[in-house]
C-alpha positions as CSV (number, residue, x, y, z in Angstrom):
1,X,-13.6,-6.7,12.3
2,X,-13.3,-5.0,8.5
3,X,-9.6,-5.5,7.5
4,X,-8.2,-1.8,7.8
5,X,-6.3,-0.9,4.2
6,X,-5.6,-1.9,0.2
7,X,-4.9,-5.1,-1.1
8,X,-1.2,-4.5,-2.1
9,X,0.6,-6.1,-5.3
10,X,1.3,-9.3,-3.6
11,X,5.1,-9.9,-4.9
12,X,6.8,-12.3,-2.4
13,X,10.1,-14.8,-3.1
14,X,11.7,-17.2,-0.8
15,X,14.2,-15.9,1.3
16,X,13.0,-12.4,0.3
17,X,13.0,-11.1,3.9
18,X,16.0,-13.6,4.9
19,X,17.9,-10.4,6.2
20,X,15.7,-8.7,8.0
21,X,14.5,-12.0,9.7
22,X,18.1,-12.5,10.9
23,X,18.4,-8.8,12.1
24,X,14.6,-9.4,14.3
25,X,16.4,-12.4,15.7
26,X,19.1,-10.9,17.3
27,X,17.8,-7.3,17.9
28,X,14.6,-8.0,19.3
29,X,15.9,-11.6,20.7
30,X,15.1,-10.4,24.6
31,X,11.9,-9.3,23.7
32,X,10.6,-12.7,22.5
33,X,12.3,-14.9,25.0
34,X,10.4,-12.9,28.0
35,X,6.9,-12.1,26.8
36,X,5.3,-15.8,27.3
37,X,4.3,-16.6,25.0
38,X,5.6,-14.1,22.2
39,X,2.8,-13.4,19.5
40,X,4.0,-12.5,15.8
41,X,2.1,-10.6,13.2
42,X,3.4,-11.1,9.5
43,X,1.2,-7.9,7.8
44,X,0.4,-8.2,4.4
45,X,2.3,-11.8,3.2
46,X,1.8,-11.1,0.0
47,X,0.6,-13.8,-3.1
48,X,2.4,-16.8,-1.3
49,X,2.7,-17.2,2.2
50,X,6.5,-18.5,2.3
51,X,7.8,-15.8,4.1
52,X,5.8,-16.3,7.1
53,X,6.2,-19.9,7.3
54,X,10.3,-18.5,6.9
55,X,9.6,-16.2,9.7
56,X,8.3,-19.0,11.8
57,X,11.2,-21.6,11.1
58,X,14.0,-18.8,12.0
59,X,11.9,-16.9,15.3
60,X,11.1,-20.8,16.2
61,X,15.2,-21.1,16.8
62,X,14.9,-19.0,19.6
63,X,11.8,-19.4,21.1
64,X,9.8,-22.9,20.1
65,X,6.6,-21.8,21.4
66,X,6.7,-18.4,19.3
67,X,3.4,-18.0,17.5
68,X,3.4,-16.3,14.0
69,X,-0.1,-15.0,12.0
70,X,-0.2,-13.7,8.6
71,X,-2.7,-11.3,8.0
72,X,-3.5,-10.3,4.6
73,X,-6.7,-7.7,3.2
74,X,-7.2,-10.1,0.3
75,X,-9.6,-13.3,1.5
76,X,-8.1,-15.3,-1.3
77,X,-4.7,-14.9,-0.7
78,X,-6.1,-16.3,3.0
79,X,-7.3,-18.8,1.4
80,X,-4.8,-20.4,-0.4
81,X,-2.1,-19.7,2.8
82,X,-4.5,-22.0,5.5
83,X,-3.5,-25.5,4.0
84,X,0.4,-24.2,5.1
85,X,-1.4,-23.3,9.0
86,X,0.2,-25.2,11.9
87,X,-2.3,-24.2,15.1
88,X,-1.6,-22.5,17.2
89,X,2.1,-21.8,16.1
90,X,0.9,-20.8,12.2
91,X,-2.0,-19.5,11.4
92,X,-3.6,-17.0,8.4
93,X,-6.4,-14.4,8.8
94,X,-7.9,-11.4,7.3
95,X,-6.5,-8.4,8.6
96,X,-5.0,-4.6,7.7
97,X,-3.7,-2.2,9.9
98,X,-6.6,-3.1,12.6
99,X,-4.2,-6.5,13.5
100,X,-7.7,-8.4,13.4
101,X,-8.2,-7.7,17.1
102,X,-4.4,-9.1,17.3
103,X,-2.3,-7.7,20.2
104,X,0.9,-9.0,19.2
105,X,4.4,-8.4,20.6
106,X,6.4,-7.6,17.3
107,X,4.4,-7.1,13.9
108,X,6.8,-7.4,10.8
109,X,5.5,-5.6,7.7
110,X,8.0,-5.2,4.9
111,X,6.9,-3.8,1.5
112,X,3.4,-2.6,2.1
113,X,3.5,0.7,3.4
114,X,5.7,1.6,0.2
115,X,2.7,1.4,-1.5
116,X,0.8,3.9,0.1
117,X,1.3,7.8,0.2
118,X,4.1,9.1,2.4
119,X,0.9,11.3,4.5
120,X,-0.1,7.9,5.3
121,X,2.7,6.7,7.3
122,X,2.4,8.3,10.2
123,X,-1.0,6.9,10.8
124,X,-0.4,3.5,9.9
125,X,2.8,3.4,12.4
126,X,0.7,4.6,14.9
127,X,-2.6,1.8,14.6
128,X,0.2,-1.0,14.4
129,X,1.6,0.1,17.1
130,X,-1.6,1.0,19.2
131,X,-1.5,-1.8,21.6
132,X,2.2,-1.5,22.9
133,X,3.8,-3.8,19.9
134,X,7.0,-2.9,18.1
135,X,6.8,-2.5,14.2
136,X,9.7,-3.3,12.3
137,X,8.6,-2.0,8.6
138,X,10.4,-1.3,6.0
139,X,11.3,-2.6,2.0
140,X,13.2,-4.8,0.2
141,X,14.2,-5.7,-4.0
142,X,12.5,-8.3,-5.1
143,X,15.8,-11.0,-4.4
144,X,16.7,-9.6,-1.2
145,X,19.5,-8.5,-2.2
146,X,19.0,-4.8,-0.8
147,X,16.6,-3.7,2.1
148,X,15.9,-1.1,4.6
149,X,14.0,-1.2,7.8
150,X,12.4,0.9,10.3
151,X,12.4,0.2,13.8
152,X,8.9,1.7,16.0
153,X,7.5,1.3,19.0
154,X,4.7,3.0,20.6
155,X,6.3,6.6,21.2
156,X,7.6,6.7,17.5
157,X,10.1,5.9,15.0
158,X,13.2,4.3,17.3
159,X,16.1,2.9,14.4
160,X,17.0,2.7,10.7
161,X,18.9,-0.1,9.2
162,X,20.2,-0.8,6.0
163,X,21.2,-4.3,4.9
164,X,22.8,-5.1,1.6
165,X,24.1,-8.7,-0.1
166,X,27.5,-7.7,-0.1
167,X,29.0,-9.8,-2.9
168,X,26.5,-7.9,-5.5
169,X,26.6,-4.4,-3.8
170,X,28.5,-2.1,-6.2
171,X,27.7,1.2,-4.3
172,X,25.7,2.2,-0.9
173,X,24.2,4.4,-2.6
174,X,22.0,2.0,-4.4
175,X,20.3,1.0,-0.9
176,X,18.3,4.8,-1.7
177,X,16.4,2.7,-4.4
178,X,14.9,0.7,-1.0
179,X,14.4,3.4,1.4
180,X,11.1,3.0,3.4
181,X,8.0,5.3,2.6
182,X,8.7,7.9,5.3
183,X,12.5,8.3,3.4
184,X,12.5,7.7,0.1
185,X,11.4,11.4,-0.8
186,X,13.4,12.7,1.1
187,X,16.9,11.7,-0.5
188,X,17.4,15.0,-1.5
189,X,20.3,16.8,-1.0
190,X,20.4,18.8,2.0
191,X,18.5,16.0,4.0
192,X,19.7,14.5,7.1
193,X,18.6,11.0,5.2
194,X,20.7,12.1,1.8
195,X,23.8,13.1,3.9
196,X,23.6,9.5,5.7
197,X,23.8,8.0,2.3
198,X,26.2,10.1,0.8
199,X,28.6,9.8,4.0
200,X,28.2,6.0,3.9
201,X,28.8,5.7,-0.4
202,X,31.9,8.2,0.5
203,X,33.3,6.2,3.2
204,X,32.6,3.2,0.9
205,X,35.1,4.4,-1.8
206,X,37.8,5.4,0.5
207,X,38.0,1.9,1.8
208,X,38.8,0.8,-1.7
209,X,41.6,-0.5,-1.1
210,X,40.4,-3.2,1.2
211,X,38.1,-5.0,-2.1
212,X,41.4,-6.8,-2.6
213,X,40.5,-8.8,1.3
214,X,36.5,-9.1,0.1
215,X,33.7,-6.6,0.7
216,X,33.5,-7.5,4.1
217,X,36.4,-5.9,5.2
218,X,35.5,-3.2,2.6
219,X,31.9,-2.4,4.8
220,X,32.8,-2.9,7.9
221,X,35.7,-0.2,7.5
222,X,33.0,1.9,5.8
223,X,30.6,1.6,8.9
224,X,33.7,2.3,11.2
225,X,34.0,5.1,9.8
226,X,30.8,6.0,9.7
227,X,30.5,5.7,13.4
228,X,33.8,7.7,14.0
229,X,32.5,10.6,11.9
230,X,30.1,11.2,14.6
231,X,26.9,8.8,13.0
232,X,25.1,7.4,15.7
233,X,25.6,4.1,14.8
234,X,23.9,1.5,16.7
235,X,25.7,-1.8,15.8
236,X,29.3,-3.2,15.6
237,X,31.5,-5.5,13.5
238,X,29.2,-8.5,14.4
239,X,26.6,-7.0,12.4
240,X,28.4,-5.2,10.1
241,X,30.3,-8.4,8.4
242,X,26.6,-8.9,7.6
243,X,26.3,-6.2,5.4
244,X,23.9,-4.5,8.0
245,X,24.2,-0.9,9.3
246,X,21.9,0.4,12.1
247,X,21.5,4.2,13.2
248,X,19.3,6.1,15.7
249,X,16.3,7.5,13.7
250,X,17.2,10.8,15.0
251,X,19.5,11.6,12.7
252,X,17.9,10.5,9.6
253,X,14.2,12.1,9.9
254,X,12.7,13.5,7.2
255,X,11.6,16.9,9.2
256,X,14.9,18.4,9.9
């Protein structure tokens, strides 16, 4: 089966998708401890194939017999990921957007689709999703440090979440920089998506005076207030003191 897409730039880090691994973990932790057994997809790895070994290690914590594939267009990147394999818990194939014939339960593909046209999105959410899986897509910085993720399933675009390293974070606003594909231009004002921003960076300065008690105090007052603004915020403290903020997609799409 011919791998479905563009070889993307590759970049990858250690602990590059740490946050978005913790939010799969406890978010989509009653999916994979009732499918037996769960299947994984990592799409599109990257030059190194550390984060899907990472993905492994921290899904593993929660289900032992969870079993993770990294798919990637370019053979060579294969290549050089199968000495890291661990069958039939690890293993690295060529595959796009088709899933090599893959009929996973959760595919996980951070920082590809940003490298494709936003008229592209649609489609590709759709194809990963063909089979019944949930998609969590989204991007990240190159540390990290600030990322935003997309939550879909087979009718459509379900949940955004933003997640931010709080100790560095000078403003919400920066987490625009790290919007997915669908979003990113759209943060324009007079967009549902700009407003979300704008109300979060404005509830972020009011809670100024909580910086003194450590920024998380400062986001977690910031995502109450969010929520009691009328955001349909998804998550609570637990996830908040993470520097994570989840809202239903409906009130961020780009086709208001």
């Amino acid at each position: 089966m011919k791998p479905q897409g563009v070889v993307t730039r590759g970049t990858t880090n250690a602990n590059r998708l740490r946050r978005v691994d913790s939010w799969i973990a406890f978010a989509l932790r009653p999916l994979l401890t009732t499918v037996d057994p769960p299947l994984v997809v990592d799409l599109g790895y990257g030059a190194s194939p550390v984060t899907t070994l990472e993905l492994r290690t921290r899904l593993a914590r929660i289900r032992s017999d969870v079993r993770v594939v990294g798919l990637e267009i370019d053979p060579d990147r294969v290549f050089h990921a199968l000495p890291y394999a661990d069958p039939p818990f690890l293993d690295f194939r060529p595959g796009g957007f088709e899933l090599a014939g893959l009929q996973p339960v959760l595919v996980r593909a951070m920082n590809v689709l940003r490298q494709y046209d936003e008229s592209e999105v649609d489609g590709a959410w759709h194809a990963l999703t063909a089979s019944g899986s949930l998609l969590v897509e989204g991007t990240c910085d190159e540390l990290g440090r600030l990322a935003s993720w997309v939550l879909v399933g087979p009718e459509g675009p379900r949940s955004l979440t933003l997640a931010a390293r709080l100790s560095t974070l000078d403003t919400p606003a920066t987490l625009a920089e790290r919007l997915p594909k669908a979003l990113i231009h759209h943060n324009v004002r007079g967009t549902p998506v700009h407003a979300l921003i704008t109300a979060l960076d404005d509830a972020w300065q009011r809670a100024a005076p909580l910086t003194a008690y450590g920024p998380r105090q400062r986001w977690q007052a910031a995502a109450g207030a969010l929520r009691d603004g009328g955001w349909p915020v998804l998550d609570g403290p637990r996830r908040w003191r993470l520097g994570e903020l989840s809202v239903d997609w409906s009130c961020v799409t780009a086709r208001s």
